[in-house]
C-alpha positions in Angstrom: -15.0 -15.7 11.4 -16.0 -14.2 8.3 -16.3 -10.6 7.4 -18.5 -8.4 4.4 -16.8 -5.5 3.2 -18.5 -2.2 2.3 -17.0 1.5 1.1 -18.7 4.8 2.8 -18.1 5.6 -1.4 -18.8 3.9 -4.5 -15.3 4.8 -5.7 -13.4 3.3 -2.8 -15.5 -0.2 -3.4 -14.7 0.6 -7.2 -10.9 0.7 -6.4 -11.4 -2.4 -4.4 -13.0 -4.6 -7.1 -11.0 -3.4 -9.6 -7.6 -2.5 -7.8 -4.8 -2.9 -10.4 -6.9 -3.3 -13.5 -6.8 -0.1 -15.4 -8.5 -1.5 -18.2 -11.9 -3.0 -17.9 -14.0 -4.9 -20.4 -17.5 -3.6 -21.4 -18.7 -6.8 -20.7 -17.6 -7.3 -17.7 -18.4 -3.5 -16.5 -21.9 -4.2 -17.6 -22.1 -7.6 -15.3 -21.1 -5.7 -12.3 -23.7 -3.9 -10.0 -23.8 -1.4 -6.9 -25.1 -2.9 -3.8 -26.9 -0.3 -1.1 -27.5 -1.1 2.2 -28.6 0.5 5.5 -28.1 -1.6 8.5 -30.7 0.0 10.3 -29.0 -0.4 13.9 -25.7 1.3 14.9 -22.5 -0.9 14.5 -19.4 -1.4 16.6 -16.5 -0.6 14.6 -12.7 -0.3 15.7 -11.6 2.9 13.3 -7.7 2.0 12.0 -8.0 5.6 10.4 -7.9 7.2 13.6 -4.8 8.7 15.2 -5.8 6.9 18.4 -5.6 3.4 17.1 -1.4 3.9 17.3 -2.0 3.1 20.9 -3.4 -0.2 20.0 -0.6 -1.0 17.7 -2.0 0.0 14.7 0.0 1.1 11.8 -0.6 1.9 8.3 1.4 -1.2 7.1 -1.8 -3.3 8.9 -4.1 -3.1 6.0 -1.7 -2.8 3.3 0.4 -5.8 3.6 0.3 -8.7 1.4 0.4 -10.8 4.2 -3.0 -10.8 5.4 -1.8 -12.8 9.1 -1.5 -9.6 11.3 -4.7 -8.0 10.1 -6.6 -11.4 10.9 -5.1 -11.4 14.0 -5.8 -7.6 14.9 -9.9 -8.6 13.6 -10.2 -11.8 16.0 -8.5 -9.0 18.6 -11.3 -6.6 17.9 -14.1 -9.1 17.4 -12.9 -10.5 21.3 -13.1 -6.9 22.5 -16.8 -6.9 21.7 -16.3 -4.9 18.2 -18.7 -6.2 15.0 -16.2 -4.4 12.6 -13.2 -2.0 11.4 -13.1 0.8 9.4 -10.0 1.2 7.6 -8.3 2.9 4.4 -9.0 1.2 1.6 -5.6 -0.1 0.1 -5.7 0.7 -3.3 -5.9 4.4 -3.1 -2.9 5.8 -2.9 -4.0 9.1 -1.4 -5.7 7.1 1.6 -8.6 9.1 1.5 -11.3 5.9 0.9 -12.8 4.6 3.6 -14.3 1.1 3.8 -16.0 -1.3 6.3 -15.2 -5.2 7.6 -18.4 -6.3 9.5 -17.7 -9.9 10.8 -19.5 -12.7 10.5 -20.3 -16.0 10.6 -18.9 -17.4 7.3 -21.7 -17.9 4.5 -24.4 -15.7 6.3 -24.7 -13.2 3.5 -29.2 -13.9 4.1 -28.9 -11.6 7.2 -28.5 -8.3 6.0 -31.2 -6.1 6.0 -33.0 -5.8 2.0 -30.8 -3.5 -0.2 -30.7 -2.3 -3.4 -28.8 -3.3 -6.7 -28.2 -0.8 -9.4 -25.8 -0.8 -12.6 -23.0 1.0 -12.0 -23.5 4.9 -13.1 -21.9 6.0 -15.4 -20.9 9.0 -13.6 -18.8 6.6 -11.6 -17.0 5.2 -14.2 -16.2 9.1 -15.3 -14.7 9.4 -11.3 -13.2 6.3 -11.4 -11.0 8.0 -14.7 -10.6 10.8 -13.1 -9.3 10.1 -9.9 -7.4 7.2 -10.5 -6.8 6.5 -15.0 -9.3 3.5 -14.8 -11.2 2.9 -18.5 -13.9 0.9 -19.5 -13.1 -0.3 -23.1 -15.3 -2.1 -25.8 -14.8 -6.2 -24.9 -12.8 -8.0 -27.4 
């Protein structure tokens, strides 16, 4: 099984990419780009951020583990129980308030997702990103 992960926010798939590098080249800023897509059909998703998922043995601890062995196991679980996907709390936000999106998949089928769009990434976003978290783009060496 494979899996493609999205963020319901440009930030939290910012802090995903970029995690625990606070300082990022212009060049390698300017390389990067914003992929939008709309599935077009509702999706199946087991929600780890809910309260509820306790009673299915979900912790916090599942997602933010460097051991990625439990969380594997929980998305084979979930993918047996008939879900295409898990929402979750992104991992490198401290606050947990970033939400992203697993869908699985068979590994290496990236062609079949509905057409999307690629932009630069805004500036504005880069501005966020400083805000909320200290990130910097800086001039490439």
């Amino acid at each position: 099984m494979g899996a493609v992960y999205f963020a319901e926010d440009p930030l939290g798939a910012w802090v995903e990419v970029f995690r625990k590098q606070m300082l990022i080249a212009e060049a390698e800023f300017a390389e990067r780009m914003l992929f939008t897509v709309r599935l077009g059909r509702d999706v199946r998703v087991a929600d780890l951020s809910s309260r509820r998922a306790l009673g299915f043995g979900v912790t916090a601890s599942l997602g933010a583990d460097q051991d990625y062995g439990p969380s594997q196991r929980f998305a084979t679980a979930a993918l047996a129980a008939g879900f295409e996907g898990v929402r979750y709390l992104v991992r490198h936000d401290p606050a947990q308030k970033l939400f992203g999106i697993a869908i699985f998949g068979e590994p290496g089928a990236g062609g079949d997702w509905p057409p999307g769009s690629d932009e630069p990434l805004p500036h504005a976003l880069v501005a966020e990103a400083q805000r909320a978290f200290g990130y910097r783009v800086v001039p490439s060496p």
